[in-house]
N, CA, C and O atoms as a DFTB+ gen file, in Angstrom:
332 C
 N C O
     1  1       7.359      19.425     -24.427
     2  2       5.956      19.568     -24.133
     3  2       5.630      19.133     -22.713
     4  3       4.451      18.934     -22.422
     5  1       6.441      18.996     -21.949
     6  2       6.387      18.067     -20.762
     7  2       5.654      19.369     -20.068
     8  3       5.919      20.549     -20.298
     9  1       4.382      18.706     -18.900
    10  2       3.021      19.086     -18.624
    11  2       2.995      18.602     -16.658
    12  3       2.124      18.870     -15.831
    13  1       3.992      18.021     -16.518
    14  2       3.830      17.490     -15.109
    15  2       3.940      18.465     -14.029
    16  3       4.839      19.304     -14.092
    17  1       3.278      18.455     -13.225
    18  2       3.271      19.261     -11.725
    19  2       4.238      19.158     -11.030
    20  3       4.778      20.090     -10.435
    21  1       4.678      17.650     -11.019
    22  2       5.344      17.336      -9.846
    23  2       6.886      17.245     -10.178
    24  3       7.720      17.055      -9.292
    25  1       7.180      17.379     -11.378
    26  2       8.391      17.404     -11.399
    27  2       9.155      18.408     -12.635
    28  3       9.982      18.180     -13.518
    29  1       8.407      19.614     -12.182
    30  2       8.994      20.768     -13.134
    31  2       9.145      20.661     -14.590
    32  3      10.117      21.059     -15.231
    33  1       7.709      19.879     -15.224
    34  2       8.040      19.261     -16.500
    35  2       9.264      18.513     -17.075
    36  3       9.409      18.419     -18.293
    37  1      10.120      17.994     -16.223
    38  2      11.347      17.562     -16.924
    39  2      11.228      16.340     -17.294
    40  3      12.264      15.761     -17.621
    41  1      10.159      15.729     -17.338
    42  2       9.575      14.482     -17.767
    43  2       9.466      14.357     -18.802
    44  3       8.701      15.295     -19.023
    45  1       9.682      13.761     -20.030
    46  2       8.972      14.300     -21.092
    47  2       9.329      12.727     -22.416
    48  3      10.081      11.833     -22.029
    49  1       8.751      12.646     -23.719
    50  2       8.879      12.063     -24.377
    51  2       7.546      10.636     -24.374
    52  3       6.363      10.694     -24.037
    53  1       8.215       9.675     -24.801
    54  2       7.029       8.712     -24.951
    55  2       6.714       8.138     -23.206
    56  3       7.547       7.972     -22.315
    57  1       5.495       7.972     -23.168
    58  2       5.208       7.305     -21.969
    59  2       6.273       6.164     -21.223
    60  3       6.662       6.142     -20.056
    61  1       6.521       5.429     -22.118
    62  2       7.026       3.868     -21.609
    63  2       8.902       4.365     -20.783
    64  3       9.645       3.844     -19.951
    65  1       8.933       5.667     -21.680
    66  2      10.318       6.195     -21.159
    67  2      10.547       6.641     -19.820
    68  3      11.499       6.357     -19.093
    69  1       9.241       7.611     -19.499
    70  2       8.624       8.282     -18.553
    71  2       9.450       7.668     -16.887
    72  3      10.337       8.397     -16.442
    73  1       9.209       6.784     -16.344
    74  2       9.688       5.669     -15.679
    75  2      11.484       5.979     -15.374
    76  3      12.120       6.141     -14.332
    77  1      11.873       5.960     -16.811
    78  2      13.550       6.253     -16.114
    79  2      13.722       7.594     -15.777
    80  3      14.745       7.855     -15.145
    81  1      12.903       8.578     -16.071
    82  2      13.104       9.950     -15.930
    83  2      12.752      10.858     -14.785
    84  3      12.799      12.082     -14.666
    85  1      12.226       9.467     -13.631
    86  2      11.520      10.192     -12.413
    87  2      12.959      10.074     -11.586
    88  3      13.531       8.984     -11.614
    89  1      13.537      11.149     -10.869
    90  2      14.566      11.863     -10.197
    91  2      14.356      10.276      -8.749
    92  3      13.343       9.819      -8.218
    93  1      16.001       9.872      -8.582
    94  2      16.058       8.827      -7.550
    95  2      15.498       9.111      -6.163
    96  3      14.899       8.250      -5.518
    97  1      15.753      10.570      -5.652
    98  2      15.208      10.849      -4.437
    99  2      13.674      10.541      -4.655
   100  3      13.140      10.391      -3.557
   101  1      12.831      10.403      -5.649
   102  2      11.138      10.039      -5.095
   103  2      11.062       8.473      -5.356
   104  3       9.894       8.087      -5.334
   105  1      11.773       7.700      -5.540
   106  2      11.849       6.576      -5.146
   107  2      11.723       6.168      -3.778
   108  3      10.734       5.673      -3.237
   109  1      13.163       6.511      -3.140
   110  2      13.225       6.013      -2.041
   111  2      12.032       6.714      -1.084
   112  3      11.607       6.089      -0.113
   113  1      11.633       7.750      -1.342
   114  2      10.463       8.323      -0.598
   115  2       9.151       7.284      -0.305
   116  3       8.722       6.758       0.722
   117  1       8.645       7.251      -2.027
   118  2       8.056       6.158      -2.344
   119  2       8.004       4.570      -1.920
   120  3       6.920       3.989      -1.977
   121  1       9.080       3.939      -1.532
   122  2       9.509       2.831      -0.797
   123  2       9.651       2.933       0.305
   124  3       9.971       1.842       0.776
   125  1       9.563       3.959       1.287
   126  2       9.870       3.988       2.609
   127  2       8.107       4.446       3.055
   128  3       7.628       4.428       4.189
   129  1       7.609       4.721       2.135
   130  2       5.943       5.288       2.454
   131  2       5.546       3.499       2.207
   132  3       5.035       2.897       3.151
   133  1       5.723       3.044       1.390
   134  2       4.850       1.763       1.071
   135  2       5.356       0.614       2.291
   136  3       4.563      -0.052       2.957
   137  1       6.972       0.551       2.420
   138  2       7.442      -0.483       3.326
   139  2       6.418      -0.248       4.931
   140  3       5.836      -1.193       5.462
   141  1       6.390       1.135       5.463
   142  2       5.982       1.285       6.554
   143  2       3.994       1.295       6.642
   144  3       3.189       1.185       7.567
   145  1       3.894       1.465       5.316
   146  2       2.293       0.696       5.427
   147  2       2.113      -0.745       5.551
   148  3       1.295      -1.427       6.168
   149  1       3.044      -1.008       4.840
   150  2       2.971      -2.723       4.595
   151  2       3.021      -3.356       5.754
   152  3       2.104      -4.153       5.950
   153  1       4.140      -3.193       6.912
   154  2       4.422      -3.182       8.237
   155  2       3.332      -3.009       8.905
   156  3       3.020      -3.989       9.581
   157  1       2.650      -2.135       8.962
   158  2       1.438      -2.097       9.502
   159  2       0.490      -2.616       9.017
   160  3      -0.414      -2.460       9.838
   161  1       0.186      -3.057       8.323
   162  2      -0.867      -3.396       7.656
   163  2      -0.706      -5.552       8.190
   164  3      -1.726      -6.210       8.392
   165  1       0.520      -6.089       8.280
   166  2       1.094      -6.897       8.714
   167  2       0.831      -7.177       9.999
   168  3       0.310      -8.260      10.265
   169  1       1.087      -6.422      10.833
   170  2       0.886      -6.146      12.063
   171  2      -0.316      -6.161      12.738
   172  3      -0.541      -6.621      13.857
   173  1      -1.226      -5.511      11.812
   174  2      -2.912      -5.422      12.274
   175  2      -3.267      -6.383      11.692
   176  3      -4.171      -6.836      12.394
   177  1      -3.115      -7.163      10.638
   178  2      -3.905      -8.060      10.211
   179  2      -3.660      -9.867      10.631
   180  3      -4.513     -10.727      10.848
   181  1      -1.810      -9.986      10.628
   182  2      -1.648     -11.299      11.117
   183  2      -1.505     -11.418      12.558
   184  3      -1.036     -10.530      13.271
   185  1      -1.982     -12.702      13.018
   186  2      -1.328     -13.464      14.714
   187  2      -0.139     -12.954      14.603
   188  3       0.378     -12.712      13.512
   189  1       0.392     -12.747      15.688
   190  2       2.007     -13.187      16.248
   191  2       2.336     -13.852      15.999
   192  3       1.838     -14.864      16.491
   193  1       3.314     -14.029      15.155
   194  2       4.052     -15.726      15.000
   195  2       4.213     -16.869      16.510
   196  3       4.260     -18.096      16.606
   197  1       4.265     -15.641      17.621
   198  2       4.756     -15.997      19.006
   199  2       2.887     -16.863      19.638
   200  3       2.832     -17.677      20.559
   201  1       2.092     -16.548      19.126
   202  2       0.728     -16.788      19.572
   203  2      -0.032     -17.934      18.393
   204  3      -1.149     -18.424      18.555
   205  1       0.784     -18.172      17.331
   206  2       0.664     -19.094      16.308
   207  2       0.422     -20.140      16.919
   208  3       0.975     -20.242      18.014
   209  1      -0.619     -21.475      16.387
   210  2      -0.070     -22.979      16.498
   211  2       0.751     -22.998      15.568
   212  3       0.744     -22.297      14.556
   213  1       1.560     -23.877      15.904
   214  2       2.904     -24.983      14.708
   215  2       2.295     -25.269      13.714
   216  3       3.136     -25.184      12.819
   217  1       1.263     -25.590      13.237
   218  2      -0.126     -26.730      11.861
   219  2      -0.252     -25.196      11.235
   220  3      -0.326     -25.136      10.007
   221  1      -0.286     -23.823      12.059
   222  2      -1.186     -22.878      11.176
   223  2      -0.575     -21.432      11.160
   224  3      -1.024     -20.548      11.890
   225  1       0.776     -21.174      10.038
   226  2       1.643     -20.390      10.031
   227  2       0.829     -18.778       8.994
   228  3       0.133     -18.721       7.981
   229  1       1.276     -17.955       9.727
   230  2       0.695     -17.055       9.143
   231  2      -0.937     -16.815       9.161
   232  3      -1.658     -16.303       8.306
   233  1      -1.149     -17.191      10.026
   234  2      -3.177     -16.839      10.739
   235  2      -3.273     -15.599      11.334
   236  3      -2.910     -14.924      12.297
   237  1      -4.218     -15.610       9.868
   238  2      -5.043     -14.096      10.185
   239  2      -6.001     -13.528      11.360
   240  3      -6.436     -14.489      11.994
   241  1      -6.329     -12.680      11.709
   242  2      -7.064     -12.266      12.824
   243  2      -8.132     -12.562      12.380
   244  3      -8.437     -12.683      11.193
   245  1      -9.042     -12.757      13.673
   246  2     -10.781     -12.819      12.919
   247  2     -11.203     -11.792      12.795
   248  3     -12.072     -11.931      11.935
   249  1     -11.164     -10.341      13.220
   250  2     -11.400      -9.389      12.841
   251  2     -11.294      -8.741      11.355
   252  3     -11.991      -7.850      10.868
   253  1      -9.972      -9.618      10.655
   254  2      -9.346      -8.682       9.993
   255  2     -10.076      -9.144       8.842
   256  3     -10.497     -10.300       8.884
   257  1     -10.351      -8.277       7.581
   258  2     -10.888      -8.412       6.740
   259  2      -9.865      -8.640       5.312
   260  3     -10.121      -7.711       4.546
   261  1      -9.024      -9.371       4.838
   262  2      -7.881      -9.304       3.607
   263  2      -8.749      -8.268       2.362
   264  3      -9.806      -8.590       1.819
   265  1      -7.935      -6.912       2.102
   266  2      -8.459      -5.750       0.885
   267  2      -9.023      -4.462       2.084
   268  3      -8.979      -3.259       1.827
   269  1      -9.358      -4.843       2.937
   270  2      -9.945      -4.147       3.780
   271  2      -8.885      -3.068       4.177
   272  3      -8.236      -3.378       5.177
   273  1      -8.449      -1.397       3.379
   274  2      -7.865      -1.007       4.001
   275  2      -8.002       0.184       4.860
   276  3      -6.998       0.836       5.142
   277  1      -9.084       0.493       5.265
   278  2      -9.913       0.778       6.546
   279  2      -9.955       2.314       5.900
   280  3      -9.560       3.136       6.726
   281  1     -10.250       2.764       4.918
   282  2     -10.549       4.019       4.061
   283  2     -11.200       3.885       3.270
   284  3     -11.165       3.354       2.161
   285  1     -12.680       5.017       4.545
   286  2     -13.672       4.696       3.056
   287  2     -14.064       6.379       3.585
   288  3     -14.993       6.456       4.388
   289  1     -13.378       7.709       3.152
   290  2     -13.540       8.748       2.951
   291  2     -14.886       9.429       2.567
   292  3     -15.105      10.620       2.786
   293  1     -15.848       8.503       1.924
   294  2     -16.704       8.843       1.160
   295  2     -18.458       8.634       2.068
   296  3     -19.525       9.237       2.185
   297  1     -17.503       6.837       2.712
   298  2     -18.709       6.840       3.537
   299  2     -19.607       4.954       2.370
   300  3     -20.681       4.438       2.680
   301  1     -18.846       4.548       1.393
   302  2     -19.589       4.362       0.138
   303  2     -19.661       2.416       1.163
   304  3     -20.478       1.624       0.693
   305  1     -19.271       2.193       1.728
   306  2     -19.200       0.995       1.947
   307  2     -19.529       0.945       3.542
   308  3     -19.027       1.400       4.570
   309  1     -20.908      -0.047       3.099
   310  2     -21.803      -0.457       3.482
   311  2     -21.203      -1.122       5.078
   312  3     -20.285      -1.938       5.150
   313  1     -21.896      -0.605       6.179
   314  2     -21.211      -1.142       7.502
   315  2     -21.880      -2.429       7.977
   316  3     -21.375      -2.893       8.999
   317  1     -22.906      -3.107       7.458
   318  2     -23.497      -4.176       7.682
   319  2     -23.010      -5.335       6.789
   320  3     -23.840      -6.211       6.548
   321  1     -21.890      -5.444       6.316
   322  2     -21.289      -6.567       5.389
   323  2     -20.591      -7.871       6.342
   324  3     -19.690      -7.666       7.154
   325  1     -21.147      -9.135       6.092
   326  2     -20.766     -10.012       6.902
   327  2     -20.357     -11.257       5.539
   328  3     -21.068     -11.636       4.609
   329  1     -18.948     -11.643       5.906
   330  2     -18.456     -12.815       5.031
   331  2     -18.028     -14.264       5.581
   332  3     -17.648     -15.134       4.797
């Protein structure tokens, strides 16, 4: 009965199974899309370790907002928000 788009229905059976049945090549796809957001997302949001004080490891930018991931397609979030 398998119904999926993305992988020529060959998916199929109880949900919880579903998981071992996705083909290894969209893994690593999948992990190389998330690692290189993460990287960036790293990048824009923390200091330089090199621009760090010693007392305060891992300081965030004042700009940066933590959840904030700068997509709002819709327009739905409000540009006057101050925390």
């Amino acid at each position: 009965e398998g119904s999926s788009f993305l992988f020529d229905a060959s998916i199929s059976g109880p949900a919880i199974t579903h998981i071992t049945q996705v083909p290894d090549g969209f893994w690593a796809v999948i992990i190389a899309f998330i690692g290189a957001y993460e990287a960036t997302r790293a990048e824009t949001g923390w200091v330089d370790p090199a621009d760090c004080p010693v007392d305060q490891p891992g300081l965030l930018r004042d700009d940066y907002m933590p959840g904030d991931l700068k997509f709002d397609p819709l327009g739905l979030m409000p540009g006057d928000l101050k925390f």
